[in-house]
C-alpha positions, 0 to 999 in steps of 0.5 A: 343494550337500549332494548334489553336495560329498557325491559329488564328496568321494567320489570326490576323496578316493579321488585325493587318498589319499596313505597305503596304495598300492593294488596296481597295476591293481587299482581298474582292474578287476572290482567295483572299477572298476565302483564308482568309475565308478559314483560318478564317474557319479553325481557327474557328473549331480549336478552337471550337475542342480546347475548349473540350481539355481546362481545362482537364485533360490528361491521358496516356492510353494504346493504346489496349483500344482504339476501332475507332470512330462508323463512319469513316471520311477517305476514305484512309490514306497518309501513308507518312505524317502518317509516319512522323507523327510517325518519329514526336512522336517518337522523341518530344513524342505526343504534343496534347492530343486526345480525347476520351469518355467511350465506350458506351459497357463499359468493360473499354475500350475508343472510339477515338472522334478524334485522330485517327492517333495519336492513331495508330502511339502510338500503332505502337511505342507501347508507352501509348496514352496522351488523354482527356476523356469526357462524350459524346453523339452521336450527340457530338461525331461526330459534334467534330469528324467533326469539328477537322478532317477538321481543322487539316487537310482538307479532300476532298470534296468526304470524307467530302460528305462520312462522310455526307452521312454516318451520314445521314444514321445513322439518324442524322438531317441535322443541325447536319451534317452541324455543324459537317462539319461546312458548310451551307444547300447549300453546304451540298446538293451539297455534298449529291447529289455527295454521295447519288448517287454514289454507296459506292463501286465505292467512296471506289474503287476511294478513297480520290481524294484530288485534284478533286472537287465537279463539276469533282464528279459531272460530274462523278455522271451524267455519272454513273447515265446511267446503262450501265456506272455504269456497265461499271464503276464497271467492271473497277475499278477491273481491273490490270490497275485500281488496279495499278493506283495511288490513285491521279490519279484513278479518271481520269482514271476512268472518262476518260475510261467512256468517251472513252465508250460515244465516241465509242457508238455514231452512225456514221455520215452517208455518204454524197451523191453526184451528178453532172450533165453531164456537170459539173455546179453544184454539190451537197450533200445531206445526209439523216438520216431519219428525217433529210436531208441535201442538199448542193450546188457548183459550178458555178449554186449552187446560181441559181439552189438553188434558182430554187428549193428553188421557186419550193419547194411548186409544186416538194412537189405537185408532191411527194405527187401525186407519192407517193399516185399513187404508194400506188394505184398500189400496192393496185390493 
């Protein structure tokens, strides 16, 4: 198919060069790697999504018998590309087929394995959906829903650790999770320790997030992880500023508003106190928080009187304590 020619072409094209050498090691690591591992990825699930369409036949079905996937994959939908997604198939009809299996309720009607935003732009153009029909369990269904959602387009790191999360919940294994959105154990818990921990209605209100990554979600889980932070988090994203905020930039706004909260509930330094005797050759600061105190000296006697203290530390903290226990005496009388 188009998608799977497209990425495969990608990635052969980068073996098959025969003119400028890169320099050795170079595409082995940094951004480049990560890149072209990127591209073989996404190559691979493409294809792996394209052997369920192979050899099948396609039907056109009325788009009113088609009910979602049991488990949603997408936090929210980018109108714009959905609308010319709609532009595309009005005008050249819809290329690829979806993917679909016999509800498990029956009554003749078909649930989306993937395909989802094909389907709804051939409802809103009212027009028959081209699609695949298979036989498939549970466990199919969302290990190829995962795997062709992610090699079309790729969803953030909070939705594809929303969908984990989700399918957790539903008691599938972790393998499977893993198959589904083609990562290794590792990575899948990082992803569940951002999901498990930030609760479903603070993910919904901040959306897909498309440019913010696991470490920007992991400093917002730590931070929500404090109660006063999570009432303070759920209390914002129903405000008129957070409500009118654009989608890309609710995250922020959000993470920025919980810090301004840690900034202005931190104690205040105490003040510094001073004093200089008559004639001025020394002056000091000292400041005192209860289990800490401080003391700094200036001017022209700082070095000699510090060091008069410093050599006397032991005989003035024998006169403290004979004070202290003198005082204890005298209130006791």
């Amino acid at each position: 198919m188009a998608r799977k020619d497209v990425l495969l072409g990608i990635t052969q094209a980068d073996s098959n060069r025969t003119g400028r050498q890169a320099t050795p090691g170079y595409a082995s690591r940094g951004a480049s790697r990560s890149m072209i591992n990127s591209l073989g990825e996404l190559a691979e699930k493409a294809a792996r999504a394209d052997q369920l369409l192979e050899g099948e036949v396609v039907q056109e079905l009325d788009a009113a018998l088609i009910e979602a996937s049991f488990v949603s994959d997408r936090m929210d939908e980018d109108d714009e590309a959905f609308q010319e997604l709609v532009a595309a198939i009005e005008s050249r009809g819809q290329d690829s087929p979806v993917l679909l299996r016999p509800h498990p309720t029956g009554g003749g009607r078909y649930q989306v394995v993937f395909g989802h935003r094909r389907v709804r732009a051939a409802r809103q153009l009212g027009r028959p959906v081209r699609a695949v029909v298979k036989e498939i369990d549970d466990r199919d269904h969302v290990i190829a829903q995962g795997q062709e959602n992610s090699a079309r387009e790729n969803l953030s790191f909070i939705e594809r650790a929303s969908f984990a999360q989700k399918l957790l919940d539903l008691g599938y294994d972790r393998p499977t999770i893993q198959s589904a959105l083609a990562v290794d154990a590792p990575m899948l818990t990082r992803m569940l320790s951002v999901s498990g921990r930030v609760p479903a209605a603070l993910l919904q209100a901040i959306g897909a997030a498309k440019s913010v990554g696991r470490d920007r979600w992991l400093e917002l889980t730590q931070l929500v992880e404090k109660p006063s932070n999570l009432d303070k988090a759920l209390g914002f994203v129903t405000t008129a500023e957070f409500l009118a905020a654009k989608a890309e930039d609710r995250f922020e706004l959000l993470l920025n508003h919980i810090k301004r909260g840690q900034r202005g509930s931190k104690r205040s330094a105490p003040a510094a106190n001073t004093w200089a005797p008559a004639d001025k050759s020394v002056s000091a600061e000292f400041k005192n928080t209860g289990k800490a105190f401080s003391l700094s000296l200036k001017a022209k006697d700082a070095g000699r009187f510090g060091q008069f203290l410093s050599s006397n530390l032991d005989r003035l903290y024998q006169q403290f304590r004979q004070e202290e226990e003198s005082g204890s005496m005298k209130q006791g009388d």
